[in-house]
N, C-alpha and C positions, 0 to 999 in steps of 0.2 A: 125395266129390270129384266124381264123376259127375254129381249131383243138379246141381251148382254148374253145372257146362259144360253141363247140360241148358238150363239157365235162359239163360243165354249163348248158346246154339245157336238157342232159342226168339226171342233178341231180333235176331236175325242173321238170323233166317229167314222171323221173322215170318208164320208158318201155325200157325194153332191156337193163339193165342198169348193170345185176347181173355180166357180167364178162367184165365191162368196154366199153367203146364209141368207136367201132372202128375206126371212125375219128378222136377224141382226140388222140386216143392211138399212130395210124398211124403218126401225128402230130408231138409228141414227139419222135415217134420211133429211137433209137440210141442214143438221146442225153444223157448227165450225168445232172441228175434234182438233182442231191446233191451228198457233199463228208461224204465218211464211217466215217469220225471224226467227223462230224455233225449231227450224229443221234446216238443219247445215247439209251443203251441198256434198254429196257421196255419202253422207250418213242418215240421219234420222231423231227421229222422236218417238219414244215410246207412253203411249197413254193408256195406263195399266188399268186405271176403273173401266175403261170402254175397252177393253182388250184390243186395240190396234194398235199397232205400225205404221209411223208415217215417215216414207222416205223420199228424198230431192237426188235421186241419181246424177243428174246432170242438171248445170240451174235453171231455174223457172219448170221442171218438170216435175209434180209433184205423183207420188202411190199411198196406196194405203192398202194394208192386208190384215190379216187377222195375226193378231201374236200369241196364238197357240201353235206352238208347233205340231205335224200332222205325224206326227211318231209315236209320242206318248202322253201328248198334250202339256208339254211343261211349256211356261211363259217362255218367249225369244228374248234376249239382251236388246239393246239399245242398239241402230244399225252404227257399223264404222266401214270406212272401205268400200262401200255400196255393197256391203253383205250382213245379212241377216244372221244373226248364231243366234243356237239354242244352245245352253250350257250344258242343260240335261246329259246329252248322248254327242253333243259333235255333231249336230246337222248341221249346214249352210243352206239360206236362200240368195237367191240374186235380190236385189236391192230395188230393180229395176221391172220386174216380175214374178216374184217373188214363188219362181221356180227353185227346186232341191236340186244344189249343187253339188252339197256332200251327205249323204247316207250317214244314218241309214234311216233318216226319211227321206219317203221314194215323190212324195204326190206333194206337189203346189201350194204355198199358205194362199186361204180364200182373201180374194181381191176384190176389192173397194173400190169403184168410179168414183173420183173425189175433181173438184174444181179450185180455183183461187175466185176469193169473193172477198175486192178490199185486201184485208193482210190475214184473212182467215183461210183454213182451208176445209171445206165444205163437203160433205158425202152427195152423190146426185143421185 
């Protein structure tokens, strides 16, 4: 539960944030936050109790980021397109990195090392 508000505190606070919470991350670490059938290829899956983001840019390539946007901390939408929106204000991330494409967040949602384990996809 802590891990969770970590990652939230991270997207609010936006310091230290460019390669993920490492108390969030630690949090989640091992667990499978979605299955490979569940994340469409150029889009995503959004898993709003663990505040992530999990997107298949290209297939068999899986991400995982934080879905707090680094603006003003409003949840991201569900990816389409292999881009990230926040509805809030009109940000864009890339899907693939989950770099700010369009403002007016400026700074990277915090990113996830994730693996495929079976049909899970796994935090490492």
């Amino acid at each position: 539960m802590l891990g969770v508000a970590g990652v939230a505190a991270c997207g609010l606070a936006l310091a230290g944030c460019g390669a993920g919470d490492a108390k969030a991350q630690q949090s989640i670490k091992g667990k499978v936050i979605a299955k490979t059938a569940d994340v469409p290829v150029g889009g995503g899956k959004l898993i709003e109790d663990l505040q992530v983001v999990v997107t298949q840019p290209t297939e068999g390539v899986y991400k995982a980021f934080s879905s707090v946007c680094t603006h003003k901390g409003c949840a991201v939408s569900t990816p389409k397109e292999n881009i990230i929106r926040c509805a809030c204000h009109g940000s864009e991330f890339a899907a693939d990195s989950g770099k700010a494409t369009k403002g007016p967040a400026t700074a990277p949602l915090a990113s996830f090392q994730v693996k495929v384990e079976g049909d899970g996809i796994v935090v490492v």
